[in-house]
C-alpha positions in Angstrom: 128.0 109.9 113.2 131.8 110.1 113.6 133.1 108.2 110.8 137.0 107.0 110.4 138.8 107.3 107.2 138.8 103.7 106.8 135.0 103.5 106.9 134.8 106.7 104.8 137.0 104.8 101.8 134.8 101.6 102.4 132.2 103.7 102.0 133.4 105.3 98.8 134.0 101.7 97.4 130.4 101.0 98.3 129.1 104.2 96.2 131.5 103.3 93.7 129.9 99.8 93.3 126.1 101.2 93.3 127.1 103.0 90.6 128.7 100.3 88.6 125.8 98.3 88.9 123.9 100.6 87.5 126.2 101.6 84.5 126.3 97.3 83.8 122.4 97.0 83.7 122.3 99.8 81.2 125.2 99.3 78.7 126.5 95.0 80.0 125.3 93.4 76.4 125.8 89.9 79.4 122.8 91.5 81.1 120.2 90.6 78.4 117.3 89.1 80.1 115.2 91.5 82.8 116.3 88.8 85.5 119.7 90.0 84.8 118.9 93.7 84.7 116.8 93.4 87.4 119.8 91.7 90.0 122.1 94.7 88.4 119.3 96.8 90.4 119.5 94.6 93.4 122.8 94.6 93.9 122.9 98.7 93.4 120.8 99.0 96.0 122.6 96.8 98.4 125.7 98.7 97.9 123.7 101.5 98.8 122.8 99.7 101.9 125.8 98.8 102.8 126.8 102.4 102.4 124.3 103.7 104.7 125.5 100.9 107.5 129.0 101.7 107.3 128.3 105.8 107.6 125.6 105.4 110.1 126.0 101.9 111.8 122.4 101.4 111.2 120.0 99.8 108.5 119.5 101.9 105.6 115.3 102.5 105.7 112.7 103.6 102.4 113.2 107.5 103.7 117.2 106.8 103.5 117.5 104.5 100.5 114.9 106.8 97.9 117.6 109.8 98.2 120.9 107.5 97.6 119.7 105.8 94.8 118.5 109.6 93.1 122.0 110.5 93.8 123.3 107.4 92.5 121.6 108.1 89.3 122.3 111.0 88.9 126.0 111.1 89.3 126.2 107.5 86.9 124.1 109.0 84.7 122.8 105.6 83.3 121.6 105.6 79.5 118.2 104.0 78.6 117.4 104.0 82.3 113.7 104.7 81.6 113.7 101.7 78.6 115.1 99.5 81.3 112.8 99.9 83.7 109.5 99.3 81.4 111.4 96.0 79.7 111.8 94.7 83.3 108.3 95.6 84.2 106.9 94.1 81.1 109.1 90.9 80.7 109.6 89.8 84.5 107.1 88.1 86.3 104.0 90.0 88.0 104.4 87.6 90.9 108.4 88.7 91.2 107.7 92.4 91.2 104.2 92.0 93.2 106.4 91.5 96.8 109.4 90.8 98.4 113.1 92.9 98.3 112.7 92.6 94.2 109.9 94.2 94.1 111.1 96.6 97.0 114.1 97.7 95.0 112.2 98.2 91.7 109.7 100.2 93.3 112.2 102.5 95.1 113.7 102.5 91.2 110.7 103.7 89.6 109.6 106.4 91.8 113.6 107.3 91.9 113.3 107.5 87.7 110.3 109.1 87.8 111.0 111.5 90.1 114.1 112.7 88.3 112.0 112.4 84.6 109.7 115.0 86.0 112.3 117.4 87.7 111.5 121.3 87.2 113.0 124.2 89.1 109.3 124.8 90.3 109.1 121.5 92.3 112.3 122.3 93.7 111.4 125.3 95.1 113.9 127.7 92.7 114.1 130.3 90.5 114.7 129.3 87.2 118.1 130.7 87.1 119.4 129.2 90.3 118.0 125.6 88.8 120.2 126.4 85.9 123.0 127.1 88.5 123.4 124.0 89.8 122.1 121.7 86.9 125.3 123.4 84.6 127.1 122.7 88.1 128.4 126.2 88.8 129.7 127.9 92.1 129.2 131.0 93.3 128.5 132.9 96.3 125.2 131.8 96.7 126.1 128.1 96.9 125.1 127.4 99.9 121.9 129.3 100.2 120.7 127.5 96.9 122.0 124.4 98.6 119.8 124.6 101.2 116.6 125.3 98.9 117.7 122.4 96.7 117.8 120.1 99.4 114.3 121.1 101.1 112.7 120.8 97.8 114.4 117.9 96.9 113.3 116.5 100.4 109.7 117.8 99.7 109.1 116.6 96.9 110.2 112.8 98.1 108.2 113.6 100.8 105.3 114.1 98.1 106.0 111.3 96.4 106.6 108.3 99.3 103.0 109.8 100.3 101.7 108.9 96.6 103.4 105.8 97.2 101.9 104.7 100.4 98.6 105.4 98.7 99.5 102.6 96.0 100.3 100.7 98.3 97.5 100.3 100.5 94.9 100.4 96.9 96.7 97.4 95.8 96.3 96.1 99.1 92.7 96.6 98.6 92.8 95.4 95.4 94.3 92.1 96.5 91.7 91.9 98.8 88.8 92.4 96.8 90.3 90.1 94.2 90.6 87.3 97.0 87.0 87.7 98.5 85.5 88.1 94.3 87.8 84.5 93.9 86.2 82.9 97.5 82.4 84.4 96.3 82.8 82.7 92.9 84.1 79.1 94.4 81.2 79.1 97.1 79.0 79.8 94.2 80.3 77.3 92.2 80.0 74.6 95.4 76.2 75.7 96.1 75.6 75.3 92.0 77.1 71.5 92.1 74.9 70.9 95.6 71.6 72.6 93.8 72.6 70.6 90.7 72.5 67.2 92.6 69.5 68.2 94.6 67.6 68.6 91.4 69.2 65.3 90.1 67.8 63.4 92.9 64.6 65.4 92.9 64.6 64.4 88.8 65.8 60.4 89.5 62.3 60.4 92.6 60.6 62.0 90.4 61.0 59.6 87.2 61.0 56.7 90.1 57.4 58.1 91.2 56.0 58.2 87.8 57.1 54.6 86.6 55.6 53.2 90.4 52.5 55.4 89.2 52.1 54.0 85.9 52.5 50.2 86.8 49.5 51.0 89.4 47.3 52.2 86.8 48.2 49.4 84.5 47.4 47.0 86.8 
């Protein structure tokens, strides 16, 4: 896409912000709670969406968003980024991180984090020397050859890892499932114990009813 140089300094701005965001839910002391951290992460990721719109005049998608935000980390460098991310999942509510765009932008943030935490020249598809290369942030000759092998094992291993994701996804999705039929079983068998347990009341109440009828008979 043919981008002007006004949309390519909005766009700028918008990296610019992502970036911020993610420096203030690191290092902000006002960003205390995980709510707070958690919108910091939010609003990163919007930037990064609106970003994506400006450059490309289209919505920003998983397979678009995963590589901005590893960028995005990268270049701001966040401290504490992996502490951050286990207080929110600890502290915030399941129910907030179980669905919807939170739980969207936190996922996109873990795999982003953990992708990164794991980084090897191996996965990228390098020799050790040329991962050296570009993490020290040399320039040589070779740039862009070892560009081009960065970027296809970068983009493999993403790949790799939306595919691990997808997995999660749809277990949980079992998971939910099973969870809702085990919660359905368990009230039907409650409901069948209250109907048993007032069949044998009555069969108990025609049964002591019976007995004293029986008893008056033989009396008499």
């Amino acid at each position: 896409a043919v981008v002007s140089t006004q949309s390519t300094g909005e766009a700028d701005r918008q990296l610019a912000i992502a970036q911020s965001y993610l420096l203030q839910e690191s290092m902000d002391r006002q960003n205390k709670t995980p709510h707070d951290k958690m919108r910091a992460i939010v609003q990163c990721c919007n930037a990064l969406h609106n970003l994506f719109q400006i450059a490309h005049d289209t919505a920003a998608g998983a397979d678009e968003l995963l590589p901005m935000l590893i960028y995005t980390i990268v270049v701001a460098a966040p401290p504490d980024l992996y502490a951050t991310i286990q207080y929110i999942d600890r502290f915030l509510p399941t129910d907030t991180l179980s669905s919807g765009k939170t739980a969207y932008h936190f996922t996109n943030m873990c795999i982003a984090q953990q992708f990164l935490e794991s980084l090897s020249h191996d996965k990228l598809s390098l020799s050790e020397e040329e991962y050296t290369h570009f993490m020290e942030g040399h320039s040589s000759h070779l740039e862009e050859a070892l560009s081009t092998k960065f970027a296809g094992g970068l983009l493999n291993n993403i790949s790799r890892v939306k595919e691990c994701e997808e997995r999660l996804r749809k277990l949980q999705g079992f998971h939910c499932k099973l969870s809702r039929n085990v919660e359905q079983l368990v009230e039907e068998v409650r409901g069948h114990r209250k109907e048993v347990e007032v069949g044998v009341g009555d069969m108990i109440g025609l049964f002591n009813t019976v007995e004293v009828e029986m008893t008056a008979l033989m009396a008499s």
